[in-house]
One Martini backbone bead per residue (centre of mass of N, CA, C, O) as a GRO file, in nm:
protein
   91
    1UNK     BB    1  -8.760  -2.199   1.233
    2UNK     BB    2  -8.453  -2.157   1.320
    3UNK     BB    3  -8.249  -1.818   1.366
    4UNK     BB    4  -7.886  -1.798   1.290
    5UNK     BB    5  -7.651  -1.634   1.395
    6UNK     BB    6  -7.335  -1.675   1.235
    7UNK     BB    7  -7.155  -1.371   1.267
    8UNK     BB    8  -7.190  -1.383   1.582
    9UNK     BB    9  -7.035  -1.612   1.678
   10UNK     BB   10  -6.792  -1.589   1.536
   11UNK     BB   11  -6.720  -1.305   1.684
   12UNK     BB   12  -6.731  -1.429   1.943
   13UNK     BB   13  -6.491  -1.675   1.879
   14UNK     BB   14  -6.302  -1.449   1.870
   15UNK     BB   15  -6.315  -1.276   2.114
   16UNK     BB   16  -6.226  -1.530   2.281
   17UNK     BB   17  -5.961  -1.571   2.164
   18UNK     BB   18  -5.821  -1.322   2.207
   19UNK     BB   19  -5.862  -1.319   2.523
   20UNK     BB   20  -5.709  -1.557   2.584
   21UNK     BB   21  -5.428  -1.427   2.448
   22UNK     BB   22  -5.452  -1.267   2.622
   23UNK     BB   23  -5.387  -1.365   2.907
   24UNK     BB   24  -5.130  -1.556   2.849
   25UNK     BB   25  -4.933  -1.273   2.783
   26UNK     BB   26  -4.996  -1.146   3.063
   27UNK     BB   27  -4.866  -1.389   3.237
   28UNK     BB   28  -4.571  -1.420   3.093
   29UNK     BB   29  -4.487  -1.116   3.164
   30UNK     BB   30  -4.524  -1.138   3.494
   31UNK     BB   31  -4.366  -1.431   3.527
   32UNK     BB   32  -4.133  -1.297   3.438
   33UNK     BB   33  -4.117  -0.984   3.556
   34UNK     BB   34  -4.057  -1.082   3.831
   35UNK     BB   35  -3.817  -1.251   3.818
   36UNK     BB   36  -3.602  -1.082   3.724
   37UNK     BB   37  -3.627  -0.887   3.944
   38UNK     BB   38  -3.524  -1.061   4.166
   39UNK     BB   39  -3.251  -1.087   4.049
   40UNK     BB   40  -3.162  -0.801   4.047
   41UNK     BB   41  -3.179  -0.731   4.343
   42UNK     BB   42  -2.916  -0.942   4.413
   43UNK     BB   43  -2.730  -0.806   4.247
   44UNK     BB   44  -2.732  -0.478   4.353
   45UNK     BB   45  -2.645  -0.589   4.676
   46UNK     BB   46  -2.362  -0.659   4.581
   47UNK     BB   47  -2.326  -0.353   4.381
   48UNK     BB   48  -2.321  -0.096   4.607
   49UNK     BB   49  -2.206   0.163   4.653
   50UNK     BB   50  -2.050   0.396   4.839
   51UNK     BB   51  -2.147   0.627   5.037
   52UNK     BB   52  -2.109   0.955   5.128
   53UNK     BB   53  -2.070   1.143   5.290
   54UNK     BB   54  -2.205   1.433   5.462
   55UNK     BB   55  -2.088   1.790   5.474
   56UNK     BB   56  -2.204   2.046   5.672
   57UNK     BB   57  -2.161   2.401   5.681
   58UNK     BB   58  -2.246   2.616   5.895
   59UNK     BB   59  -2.043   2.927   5.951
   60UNK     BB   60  -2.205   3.082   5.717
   61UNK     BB   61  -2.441   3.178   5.893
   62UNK     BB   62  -2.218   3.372   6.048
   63UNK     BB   63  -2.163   3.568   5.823
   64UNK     BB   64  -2.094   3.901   5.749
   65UNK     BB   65  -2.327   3.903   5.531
   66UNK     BB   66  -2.586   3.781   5.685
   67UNK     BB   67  -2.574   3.991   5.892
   68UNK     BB   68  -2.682   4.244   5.665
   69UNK     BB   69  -2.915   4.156   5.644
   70UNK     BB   70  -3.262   4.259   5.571
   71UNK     BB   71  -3.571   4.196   5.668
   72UNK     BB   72  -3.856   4.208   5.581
   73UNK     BB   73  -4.185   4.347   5.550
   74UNK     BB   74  -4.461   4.288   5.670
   75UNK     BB   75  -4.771   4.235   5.541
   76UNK     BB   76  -5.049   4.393   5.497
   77UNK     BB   77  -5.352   4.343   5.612
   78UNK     BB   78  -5.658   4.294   5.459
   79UNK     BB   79  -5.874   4.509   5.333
   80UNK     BB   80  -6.232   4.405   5.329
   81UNK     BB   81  -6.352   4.209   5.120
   82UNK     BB   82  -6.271   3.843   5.104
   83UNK     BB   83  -6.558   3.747   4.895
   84UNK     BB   84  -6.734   3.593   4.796
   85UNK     BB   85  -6.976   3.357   4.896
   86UNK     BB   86  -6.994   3.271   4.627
   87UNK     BB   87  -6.746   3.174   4.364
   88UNK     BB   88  -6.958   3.036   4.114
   89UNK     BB   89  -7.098   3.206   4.051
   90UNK     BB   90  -7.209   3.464   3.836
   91UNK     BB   91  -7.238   3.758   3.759
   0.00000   0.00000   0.00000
C-alpha cells in the first residue's frame, strides 16, 4: 500500500491557494494604480501653476567686501610615504 501524506498536500493546496490570491490582488492594485496615475497626470497638466522668472543678481560679486578677501594659502603637498601597500592586511 502507498503512504500518502496528507498534511503535505493539504499544505500545498493552502500555499496554491494563497499564492493565486496574492497574484489576483497585486494585478487589481496595478491595474488600478496605473490608471489612476494617467487620469492625475491629464489632471495636474492643466492646473501647473505659472513658474516667476528667476533673476541673479550678478553686480554683488563686484562689491568692495569681496573684493577685500584673500584666497586662502595653498596646502603644500605631502612629504613622506603615501601608506601601505595592502591596506586591508591587518598591522
Amino acid at each position: 500500500m502507498a503512504v500518502v501524506f496528507q498534511k503535505k498536500r493539504r499544505a500545498q493546496q493552502y500555499l496554491i491557494l494563497t499564492f493565486a490570491i496574492v497574484v489576483v490582488v497585486s494585478a487589481i492594485v496595478l491595474w488600478y494604480g496605473f490608471n489612476k496615475k494617467e487620469a492625475k497626470q491629464a489632471n495636474n497638466a492643466q492646473s501647473l501653476p505659472a513658474i516667476p522668472m528667476v533673476r541673479v543678481n550678478l553686480d554683488v560679486l563686484k562689491s568692495a567686501e569681496l573684493e577685500k578677501l584673500e584666497p586662502f594659502a595653498r596646502p603644500r603637498p605631502f612629504e613622506g610615504q603615501a601608506g601601505r601597500e595592502n591596506p586591508f592586511l591587518p598591522y
